[in-house]
C-alpha positions as CSV (number, residue, x, y, z in Angstrom):
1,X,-9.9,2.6,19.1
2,X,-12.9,4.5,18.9
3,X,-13.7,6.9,15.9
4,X,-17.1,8.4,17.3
5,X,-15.1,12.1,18.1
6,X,-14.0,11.8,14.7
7,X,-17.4,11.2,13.2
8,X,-18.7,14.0,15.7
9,X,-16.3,16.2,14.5
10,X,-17.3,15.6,10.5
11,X,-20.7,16.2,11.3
12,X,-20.1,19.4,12.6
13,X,-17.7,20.6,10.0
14,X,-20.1,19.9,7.4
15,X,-23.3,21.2,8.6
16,X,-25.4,19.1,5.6
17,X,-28.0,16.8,6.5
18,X,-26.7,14.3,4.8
19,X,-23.7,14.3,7.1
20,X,-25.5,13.9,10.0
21,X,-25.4,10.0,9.1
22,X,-22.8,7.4,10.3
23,X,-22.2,5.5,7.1
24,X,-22.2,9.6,5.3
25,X,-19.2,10.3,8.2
26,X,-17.9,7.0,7.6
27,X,-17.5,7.6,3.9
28,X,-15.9,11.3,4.1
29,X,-13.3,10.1,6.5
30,X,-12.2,7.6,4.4
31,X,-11.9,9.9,1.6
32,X,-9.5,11.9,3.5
33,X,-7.6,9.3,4.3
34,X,-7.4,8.3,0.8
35,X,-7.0,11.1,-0.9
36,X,-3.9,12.4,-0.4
37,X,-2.3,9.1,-0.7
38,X,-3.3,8.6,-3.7
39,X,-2.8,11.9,-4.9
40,X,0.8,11.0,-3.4
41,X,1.0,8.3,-5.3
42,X,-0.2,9.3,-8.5
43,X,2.9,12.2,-8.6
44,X,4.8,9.2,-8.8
45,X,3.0,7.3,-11.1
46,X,2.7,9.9,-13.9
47,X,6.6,10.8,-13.4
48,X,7.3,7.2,-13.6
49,X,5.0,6.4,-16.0
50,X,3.8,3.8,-13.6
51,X,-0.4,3.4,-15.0
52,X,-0.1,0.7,-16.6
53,X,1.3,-0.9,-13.3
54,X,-2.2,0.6,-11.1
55,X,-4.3,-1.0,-13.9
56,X,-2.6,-4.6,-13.3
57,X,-2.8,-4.4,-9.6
58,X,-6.4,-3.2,-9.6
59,X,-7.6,-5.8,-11.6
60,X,-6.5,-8.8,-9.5
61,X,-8.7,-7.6,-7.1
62,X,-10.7,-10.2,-9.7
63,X,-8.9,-12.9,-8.6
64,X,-8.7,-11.6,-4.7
65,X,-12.1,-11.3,-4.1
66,X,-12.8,-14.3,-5.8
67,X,-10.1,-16.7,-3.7
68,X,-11.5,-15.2,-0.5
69,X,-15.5,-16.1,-1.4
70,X,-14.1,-19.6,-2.9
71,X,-12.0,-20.5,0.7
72,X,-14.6,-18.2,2.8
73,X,-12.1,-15.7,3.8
74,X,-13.0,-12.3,4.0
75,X,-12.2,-10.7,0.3
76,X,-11.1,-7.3,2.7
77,X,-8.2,-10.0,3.6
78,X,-7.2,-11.7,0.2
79,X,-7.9,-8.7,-1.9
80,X,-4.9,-6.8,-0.4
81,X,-3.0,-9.8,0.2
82,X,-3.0,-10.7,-3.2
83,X,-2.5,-7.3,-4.3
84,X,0.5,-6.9,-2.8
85,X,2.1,-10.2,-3.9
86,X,1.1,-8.7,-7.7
87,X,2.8,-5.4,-6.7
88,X,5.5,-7.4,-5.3
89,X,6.3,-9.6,-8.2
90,X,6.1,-7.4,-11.0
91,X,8.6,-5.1,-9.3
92,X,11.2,-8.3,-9.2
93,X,10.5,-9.0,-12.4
94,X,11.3,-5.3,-13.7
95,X,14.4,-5.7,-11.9
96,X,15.7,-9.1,-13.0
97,X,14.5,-9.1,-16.9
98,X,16.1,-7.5,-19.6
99,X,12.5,-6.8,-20.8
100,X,10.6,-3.3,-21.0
101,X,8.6,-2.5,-18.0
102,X,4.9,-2.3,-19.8
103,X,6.1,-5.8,-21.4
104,X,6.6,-7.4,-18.1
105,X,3.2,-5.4,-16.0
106,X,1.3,-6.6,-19.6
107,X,2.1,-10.5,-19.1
108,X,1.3,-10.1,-15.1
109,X,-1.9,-7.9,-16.4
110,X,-2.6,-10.4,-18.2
111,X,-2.2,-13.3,-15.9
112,X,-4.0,-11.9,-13.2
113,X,-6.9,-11.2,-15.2
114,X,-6.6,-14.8,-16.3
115,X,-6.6,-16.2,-13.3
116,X,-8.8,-13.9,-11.8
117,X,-11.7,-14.9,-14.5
118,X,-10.6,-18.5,-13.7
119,X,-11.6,-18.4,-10.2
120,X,-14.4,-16.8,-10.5
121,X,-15.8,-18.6,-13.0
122,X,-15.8,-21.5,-10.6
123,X,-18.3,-20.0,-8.0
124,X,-22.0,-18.1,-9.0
125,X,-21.5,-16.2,-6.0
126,X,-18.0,-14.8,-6.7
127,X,-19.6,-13.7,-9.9
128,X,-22.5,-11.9,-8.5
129,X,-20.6,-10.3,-5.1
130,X,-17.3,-9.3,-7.4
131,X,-19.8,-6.5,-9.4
132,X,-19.7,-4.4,-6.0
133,X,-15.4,-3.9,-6.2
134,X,-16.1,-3.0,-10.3
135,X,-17.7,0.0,-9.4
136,X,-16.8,0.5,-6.0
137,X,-18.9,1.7,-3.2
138,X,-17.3,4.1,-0.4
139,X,-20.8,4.3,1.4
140,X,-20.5,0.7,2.5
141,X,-16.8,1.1,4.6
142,X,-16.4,-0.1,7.7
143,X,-14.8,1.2,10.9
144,X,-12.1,-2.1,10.6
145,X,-11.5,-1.1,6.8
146,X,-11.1,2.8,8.1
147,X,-8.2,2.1,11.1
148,X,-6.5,-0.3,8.2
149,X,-6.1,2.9,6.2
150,X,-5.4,4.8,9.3
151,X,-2.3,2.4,9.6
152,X,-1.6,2.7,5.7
153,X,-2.1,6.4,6.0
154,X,0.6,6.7,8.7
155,X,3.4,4.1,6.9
156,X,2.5,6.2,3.9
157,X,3.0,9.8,4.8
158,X,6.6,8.7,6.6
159,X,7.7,7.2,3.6
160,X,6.9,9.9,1.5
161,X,9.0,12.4,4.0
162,X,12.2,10.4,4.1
163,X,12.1,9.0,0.4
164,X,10.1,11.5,-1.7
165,X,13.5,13.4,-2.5
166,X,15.0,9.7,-3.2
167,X,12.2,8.1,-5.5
168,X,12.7,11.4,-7.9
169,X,16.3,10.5,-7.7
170,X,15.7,6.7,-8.6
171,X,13.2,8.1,-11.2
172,X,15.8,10.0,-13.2
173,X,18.8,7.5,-13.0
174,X,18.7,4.7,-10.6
175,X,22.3,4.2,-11.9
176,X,23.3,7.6,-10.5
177,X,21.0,7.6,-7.2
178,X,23.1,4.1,-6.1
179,X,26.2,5.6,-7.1
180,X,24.7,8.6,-3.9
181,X,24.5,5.4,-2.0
182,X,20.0,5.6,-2.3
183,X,19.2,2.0,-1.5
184,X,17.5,1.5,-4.8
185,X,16.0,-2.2,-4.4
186,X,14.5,-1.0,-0.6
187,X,12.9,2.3,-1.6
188,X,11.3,0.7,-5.1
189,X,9.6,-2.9,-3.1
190,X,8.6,-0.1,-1.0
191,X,7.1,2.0,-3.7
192,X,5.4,-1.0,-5.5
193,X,4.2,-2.4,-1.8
194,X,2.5,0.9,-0.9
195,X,1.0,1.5,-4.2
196,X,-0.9,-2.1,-4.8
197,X,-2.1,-1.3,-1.0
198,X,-3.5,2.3,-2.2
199,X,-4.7,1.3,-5.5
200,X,-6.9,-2.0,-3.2
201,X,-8.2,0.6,-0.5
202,X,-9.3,2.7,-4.0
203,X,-10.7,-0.2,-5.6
204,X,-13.3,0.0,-2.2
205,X,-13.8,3.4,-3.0
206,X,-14.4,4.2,-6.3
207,X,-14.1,0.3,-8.4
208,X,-11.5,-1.2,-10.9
209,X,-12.5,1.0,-14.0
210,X,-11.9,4.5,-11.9
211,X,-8.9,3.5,-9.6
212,X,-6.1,4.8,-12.0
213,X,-8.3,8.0,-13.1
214,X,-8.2,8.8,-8.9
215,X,-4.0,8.0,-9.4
216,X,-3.6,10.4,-12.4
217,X,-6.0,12.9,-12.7
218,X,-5.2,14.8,-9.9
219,X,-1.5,14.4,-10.2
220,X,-1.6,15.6,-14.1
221,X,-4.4,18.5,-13.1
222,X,-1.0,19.8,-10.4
223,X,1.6,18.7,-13.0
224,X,-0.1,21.7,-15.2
225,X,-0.4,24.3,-12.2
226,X,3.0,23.5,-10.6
227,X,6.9,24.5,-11.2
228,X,8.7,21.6,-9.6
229,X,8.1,18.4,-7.7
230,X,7.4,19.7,-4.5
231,X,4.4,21.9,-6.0
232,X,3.3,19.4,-8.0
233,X,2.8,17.1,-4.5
234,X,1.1,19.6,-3.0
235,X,-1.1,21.1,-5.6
236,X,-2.1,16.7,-6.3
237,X,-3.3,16.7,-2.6
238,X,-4.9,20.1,-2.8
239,X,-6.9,18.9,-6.1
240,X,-7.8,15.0,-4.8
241,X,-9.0,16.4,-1.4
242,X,-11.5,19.2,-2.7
243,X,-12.5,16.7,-5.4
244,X,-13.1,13.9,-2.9
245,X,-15.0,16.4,-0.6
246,X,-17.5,18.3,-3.2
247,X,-17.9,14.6,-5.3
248,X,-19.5,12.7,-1.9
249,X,-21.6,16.3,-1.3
250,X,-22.6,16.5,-4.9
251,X,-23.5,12.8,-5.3
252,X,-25.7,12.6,-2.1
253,X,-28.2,15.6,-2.9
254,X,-31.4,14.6,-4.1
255,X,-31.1,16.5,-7.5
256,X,-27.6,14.2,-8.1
257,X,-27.7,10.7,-6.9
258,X,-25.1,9.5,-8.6
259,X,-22.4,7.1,-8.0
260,X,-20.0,8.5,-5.4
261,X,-16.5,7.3,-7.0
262,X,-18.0,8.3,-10.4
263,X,-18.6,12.0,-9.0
264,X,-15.2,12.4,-7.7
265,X,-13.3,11.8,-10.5
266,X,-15.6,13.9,-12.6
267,X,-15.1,16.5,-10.0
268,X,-11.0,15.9,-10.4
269,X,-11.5,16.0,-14.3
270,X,-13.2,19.4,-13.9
271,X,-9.5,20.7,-12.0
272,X,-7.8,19.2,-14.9
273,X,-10.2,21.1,-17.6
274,X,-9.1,24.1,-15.4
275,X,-5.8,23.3,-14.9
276,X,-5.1,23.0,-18.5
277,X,-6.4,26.2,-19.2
278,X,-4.7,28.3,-16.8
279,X,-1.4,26.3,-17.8
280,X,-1.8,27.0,-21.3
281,X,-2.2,30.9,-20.7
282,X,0.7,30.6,-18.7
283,X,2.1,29.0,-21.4
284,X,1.4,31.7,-24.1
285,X,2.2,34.8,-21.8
């Protein structure tokens, strides 16, 4: 599948000059694939109180990209991969132990990070090539890493249509939503699956110290401008689109130059500044 139209199309809705390179069209369309899933997401995250659980799987991206340089796999392989069996595990965990939540994504945190440190510890390289997924680079994307979020993109936006109404359900009693006959187990290792994928793709884009601020940022900025869930999704994508859009524009003017990811979520902390103030004069009319 070619993306060239695509690209074509880009350069022509952005009349910049920066725009007018591949690796610039490259970048943007990735951003709007990513985006609104994370903004997606991160609705679900802040109503489930779910950042602790983006922090763990971000961070064994440590240990991903640090298996896939030690065996000579691709880390674009292992880092997802490994992600996902995080995402996986802690959400069996949650299930099966009596503990609290943050107590059981704290010891897997923990471990990953651990391990993660470990591996990487064993190779000079893995030290050296792992600095690139702390702070993330969107300009360096690939057309292979682009279709892959294509794929997630699709899987992603279906699941939110058929289970959006049912995660908010699960969210507020799961008791109650399996009592509605919601499949409770299916719809959360679906949750957890889709998120570690989202927060590995973000990892790419804007590094492990910035992934959860591109989860929440947007999704609290809506949480302050909305009425009920439905705005709140809308207004999240609205807010993590524009911010994706003006961050890559701002950071690739001469005057700027600065970090991509970085810019973005500045530019979504900037919709939360405002946000806040037009919620809190709501608020006191």
């Amino acid at each position: 599948m070619s993306l060239d139209l695509i690209y074509e199309f880009i350069g022509k809705a952005f009349p910049f000059e920066c725009m007018q390179m591949t690796f610039m069209q490259q970048a943007m369309l990735g951003l709007l694939l990513l985006a609104p899933m994370s903004a997606l997401m991160g609705v679900q995250v802040v109503n489930f109180r779910m950042a602790f659980f983006a922090d763990a799987i971000s961070h064994s991206t440590f240990a991903g990209v640090g298996l896939g340089l030690i065996f000579a796999i691709d880390p674009h392989f292992t880092m997802p991969a490994f992600g996902l069996l995080v995402g996986l595990g802690i959400m069996a965990c949650q299930r099966r132990s009596s503990l609290s939540s943050d107590t059981v994504i704290g010891v897997f945190f923990s471990a990953v990070i651990a391990f993660g440190l470990a591996v990487v510890s064993r190779d000079k390289n893995a030290a050296r090539n792992i600095q690139l997924f702390l702070y993330g680079d969107i300009l360096t994307i690939s057309d292979t890493d682009i279709k892959a979020m294509i794929g997630l993109f699709i899987i992603l936006i279906a699941f939110q249509i058929f289970g959006y109404n049912r995660m908010l359900y699960i969210g507020l009693n799961t008791t109650l939503a399996k009592a509605h006959r919601v499949k409770v187990a299916f719809y959360q290792y679906m949750y957890a699956a889709l998120l570690s994928l989202v927060v590995i793709f973000s990892v790419w884009a804007v590094g492990v110290f910035l992934v959860t601020a591109m989860l929440i940022v947007p999704a609290a900025a809506a949480r302050n401008l909305s009425k009920n869930a439905g705005n709140m999704a809308w207004w999240a994508v609205t807010i993590s689109v524009s911010s994706a859009i003006i961050g890559l524009l701002i950071s690739a003017q001469d005057w700027a130059r600065t970090a991509t990811g970085a810019t973005v979520v500045l530019v979504s902390f900037v919709w939360f500044i405002i946000s806040s103030i037009v919620g809190y004069t709501h608020h006191r009319k």
